[in-house]
N, C-alpha and C positions, 0 to 999 in steps of 0.2 A: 504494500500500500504506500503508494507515494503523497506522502505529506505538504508537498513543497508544487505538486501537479497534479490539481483535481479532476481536471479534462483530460490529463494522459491517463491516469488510472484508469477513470471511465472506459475510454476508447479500448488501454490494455484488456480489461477485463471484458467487454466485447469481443473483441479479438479471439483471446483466448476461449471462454467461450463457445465460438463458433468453429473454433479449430480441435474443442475435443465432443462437439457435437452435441452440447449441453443444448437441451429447451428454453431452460431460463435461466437468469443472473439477476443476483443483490448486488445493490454497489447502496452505498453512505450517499445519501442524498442533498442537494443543495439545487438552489432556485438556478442556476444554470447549466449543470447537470440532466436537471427535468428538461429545460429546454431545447435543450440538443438532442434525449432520446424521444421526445416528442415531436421534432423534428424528422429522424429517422423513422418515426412510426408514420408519418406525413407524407413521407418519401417513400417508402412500400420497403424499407430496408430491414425492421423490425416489426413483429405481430402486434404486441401490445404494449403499452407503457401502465404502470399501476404506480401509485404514490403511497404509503402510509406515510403516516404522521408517530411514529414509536420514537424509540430513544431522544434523544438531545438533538438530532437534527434530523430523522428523517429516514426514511429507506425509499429504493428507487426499487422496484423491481420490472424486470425488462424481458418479454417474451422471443427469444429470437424466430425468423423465420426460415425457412429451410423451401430449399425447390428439390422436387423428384427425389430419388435415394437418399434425402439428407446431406444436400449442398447449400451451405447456406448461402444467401441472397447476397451477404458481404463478405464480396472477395478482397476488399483494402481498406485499412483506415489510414490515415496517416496523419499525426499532430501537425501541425503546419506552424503558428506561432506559438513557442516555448515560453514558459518562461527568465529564460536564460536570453530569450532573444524575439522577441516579439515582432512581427508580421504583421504592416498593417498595408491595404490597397487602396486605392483612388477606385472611383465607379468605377473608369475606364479601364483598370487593371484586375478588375475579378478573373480570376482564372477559369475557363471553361475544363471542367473535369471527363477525363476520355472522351472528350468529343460532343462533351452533352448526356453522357449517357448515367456518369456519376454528379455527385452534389457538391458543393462546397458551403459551409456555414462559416459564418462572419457574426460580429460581436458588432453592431452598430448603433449609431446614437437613436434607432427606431425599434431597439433590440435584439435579438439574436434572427437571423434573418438565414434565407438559403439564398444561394449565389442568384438566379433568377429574381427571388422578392428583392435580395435588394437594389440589382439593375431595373426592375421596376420603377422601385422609391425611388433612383438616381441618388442613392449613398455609398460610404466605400467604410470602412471599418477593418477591427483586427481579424484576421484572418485564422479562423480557429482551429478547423481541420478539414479535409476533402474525406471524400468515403465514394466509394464505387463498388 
């Protein structure tokens, strides 16, 4: 559990995950955290997102989804702004993921936003991570 990277946890433990075929994952929950797997779940990449309200801050639990033989739907995530080294885009430089065919979320002053909503809005923000 990374203390210092709450968005890389998340994503790691996705990842992982869907790399030992797991249905579903707890992660420690926080207000953007939820935003990002309910984004996913938005984006057809995740089944479900569920919130409880337990402990001191929360639990996230996140159903993954699987195609055919149990392949999941997420073949990449990839942190993109660290916190070692933050990432941030102009509207004009949202990166288009595989061609369109993955996402990219962005932390914007309109809030957590997917690469499309926020060339919509005509905003640019930190760049949080792609997933395809």
């Amino acid at each position: 559990m990374s203390f210092t990277d709450p968005i890389g946890d998340l994503l790691t433990r996705l990842r992982n995950a869907a790399r030992a075929r797991h249905s579903v994952v707890t992660i420690p929950g926080s207000t953007l955290k939820r935003r990002v797997a309910e984004i996913l779940r938005d984006e057809g990449f995740v089944e479900s997102v569920e919130w409880l309200d337990e402990g001191p801050q929360g639990t996230l639990t996140v159903k993954l989804r699987y195609e055919g033989p149990r392949r999941p739907v997420i073949a990449g995530l990839k942190r993109e702004s660290k916190p070692s080294l933050r990432r941030y885009v102009a509207k004009d430089e949202i990166p288009f993921v595989m061609g369109g065919l993955g996402v990219a979320i962005l932390s914007t002053s309109k809030g957590v936003l997917t690469d499309q909503q926020a060339r919509k809005a005509g905003v640019g923000g930190e760049l949080i991570c792609t997933v395809w």
